[in-house]
N, C-alpha and C positions, 0 to 999 in steps of 0.2 A: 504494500500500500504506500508506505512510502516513497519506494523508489519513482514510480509512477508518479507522484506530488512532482520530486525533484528537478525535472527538467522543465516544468509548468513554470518553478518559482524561478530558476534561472533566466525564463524565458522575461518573466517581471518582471524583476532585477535591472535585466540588461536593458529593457525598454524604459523603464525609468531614469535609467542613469544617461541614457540617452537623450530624453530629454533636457536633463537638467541644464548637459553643457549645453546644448542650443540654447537655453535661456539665459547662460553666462557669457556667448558667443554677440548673443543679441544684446544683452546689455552694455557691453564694452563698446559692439558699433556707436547704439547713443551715446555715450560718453564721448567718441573721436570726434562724431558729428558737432556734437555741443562745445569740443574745443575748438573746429572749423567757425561755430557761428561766429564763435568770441571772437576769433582772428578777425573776423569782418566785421564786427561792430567795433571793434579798435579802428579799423580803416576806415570805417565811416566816421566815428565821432573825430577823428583825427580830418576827416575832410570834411566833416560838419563846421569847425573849430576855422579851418583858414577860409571858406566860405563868409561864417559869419561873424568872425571876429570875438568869439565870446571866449574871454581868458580864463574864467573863475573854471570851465573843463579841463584846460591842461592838466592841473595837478591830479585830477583823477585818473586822467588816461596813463601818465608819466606813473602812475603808480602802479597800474596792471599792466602796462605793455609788458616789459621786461618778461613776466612772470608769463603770460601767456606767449612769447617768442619763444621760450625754453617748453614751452608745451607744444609749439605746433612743431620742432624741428623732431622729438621723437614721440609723438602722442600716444604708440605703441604702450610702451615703457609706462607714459604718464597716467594714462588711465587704470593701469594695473595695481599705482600702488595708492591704499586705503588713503593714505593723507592728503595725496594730489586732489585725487576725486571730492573729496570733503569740502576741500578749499575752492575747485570749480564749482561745486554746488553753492558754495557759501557766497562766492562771485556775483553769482548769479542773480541768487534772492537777496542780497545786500548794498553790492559795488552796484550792478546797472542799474537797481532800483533806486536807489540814489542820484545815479547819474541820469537816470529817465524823471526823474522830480525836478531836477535844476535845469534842464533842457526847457522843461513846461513852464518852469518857475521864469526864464528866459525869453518865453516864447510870450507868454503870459504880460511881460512889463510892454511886450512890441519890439524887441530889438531885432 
């Protein structure tokens, strides 16, 4: 009886474990992707900035470019490790929402 189980469970097993990595495969792609967008909202708020002349964003961009240049050259690497990913997260919901405040904040006075 139990032999007959045995090759059901491995079958289980293996189809499980199957999944998982495609859902580890799949989350890493979002992460490269999410450090591609960053790339391009640097570029933009960097071409927003000599457009329209508004200084008070430099210092924010001068703050995260560095960190995100050293992200797009091996993003591999950078999404894999627990602390990178944390801090793009943290980017995200913190740094541009900030910087998407003072753009409106900007847009807001008419300049």
């Amino acid at each position: 009886m139990v032999s007959c189980c045995f090759p059901r469970l491995v079958i289980f097993i293996l189809a499980i474990a199957d999944l998982t990595v495609a859902e580890l495969f799949s989350s890493l792609s979002h992460l490269k992707h999410l450090g591609d967008v960053e790339f391009e909202l640097i570029a933009a708020s960097r071409n927003y900035v000599a457009k329209s002349s508004v200084l008070l964003l430099n210092p924010f961009i001068e703050e995260v470019e560095p960190i995100s240049m050293e992200a797009v050259q091996d993003m591999s690497i950078h999404v894999t490790h627990p602390i990178h990913v944390y801090q793009l997260i943290r980017r995200f919901v913190t740094f541009w929402n900030k910087l998407k405040t003072l753009v409106d904040w900007e847009a807001g006075r008419g300049r």
